[in-house]
N, C-alpha and C positions, 0 to 999 in steps of 0.2 A: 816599330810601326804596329798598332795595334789590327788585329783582327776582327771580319765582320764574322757577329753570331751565327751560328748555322740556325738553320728554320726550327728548331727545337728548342732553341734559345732568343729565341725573336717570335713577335707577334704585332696580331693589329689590335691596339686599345681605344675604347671608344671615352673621350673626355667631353666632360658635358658640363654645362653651367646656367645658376638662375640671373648669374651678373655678369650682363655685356661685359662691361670696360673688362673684369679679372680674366674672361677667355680672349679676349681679345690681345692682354698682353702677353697670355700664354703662347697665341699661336704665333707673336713677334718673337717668343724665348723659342719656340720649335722651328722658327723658319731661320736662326742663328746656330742653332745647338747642331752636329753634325751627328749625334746621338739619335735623333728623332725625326722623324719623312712624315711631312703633313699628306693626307692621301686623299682625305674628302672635308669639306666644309657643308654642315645640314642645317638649315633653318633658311628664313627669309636672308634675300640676297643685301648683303652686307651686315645683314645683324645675325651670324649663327648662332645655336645655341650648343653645337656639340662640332664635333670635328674627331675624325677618327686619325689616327696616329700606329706609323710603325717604329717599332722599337726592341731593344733586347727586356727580356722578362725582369733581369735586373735592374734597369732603369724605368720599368711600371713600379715595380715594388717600391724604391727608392721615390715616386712622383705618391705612389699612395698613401706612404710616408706623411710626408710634405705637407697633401689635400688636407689635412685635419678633420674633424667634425665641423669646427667653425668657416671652414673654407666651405666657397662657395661651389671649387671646381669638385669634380668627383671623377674617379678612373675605373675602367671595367672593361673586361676582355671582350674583343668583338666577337661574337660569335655567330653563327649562319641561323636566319630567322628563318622558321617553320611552323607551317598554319597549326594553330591550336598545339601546340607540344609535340606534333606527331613527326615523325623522322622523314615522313615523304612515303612512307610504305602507303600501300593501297588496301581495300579489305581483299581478305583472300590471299594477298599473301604471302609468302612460306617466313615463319620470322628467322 
């Protein structure tokens, strides 16, 4: 029976797309695939345009693979947004 990744080996990847139909049969391959936990869907309701995905690091690399230049879908690690680059720190202080 295979093992699930520990959180050092899993993450949340954000897939985005300029073409409906291709994310759209994507998110039918993530909601089959036992590999991949669809977590959010973003854009207008019924036509998203990205959808964030959890998954092991392995199989991001292995999807980035895949995405090609010519593909429309594209993968990239979700990461925590912060106004202007800044970390949340405040002026003043201590770094």
């Amino acid at each position: 029976m295979p093992s699930q990744p520990s959180q050092a080996e899993s993450g949340h990847y954000i897939i985005r797309s300029t073409d409906p139909a291709a994310l759209a049969n994507f998110i039918h391959e993530a909601s089959v695939d036992p590999e991949l936990t669809l977590i959010d869907k973003i854009g207008p309701a019924g036509q998203p345009h990205t959808v964030v995905v959890a998954m092991s690091n392995a199989k991001a690399t292995a999807l980035g693979q895949r995405f090609t230049q010519a593909s429309p879908l594209k993968i990239e690690p979700d990461r925590p947004l912060s106004l202007f680059g800044h970390s949340g720190r405040r002026p003043g202080d201590p770094l």
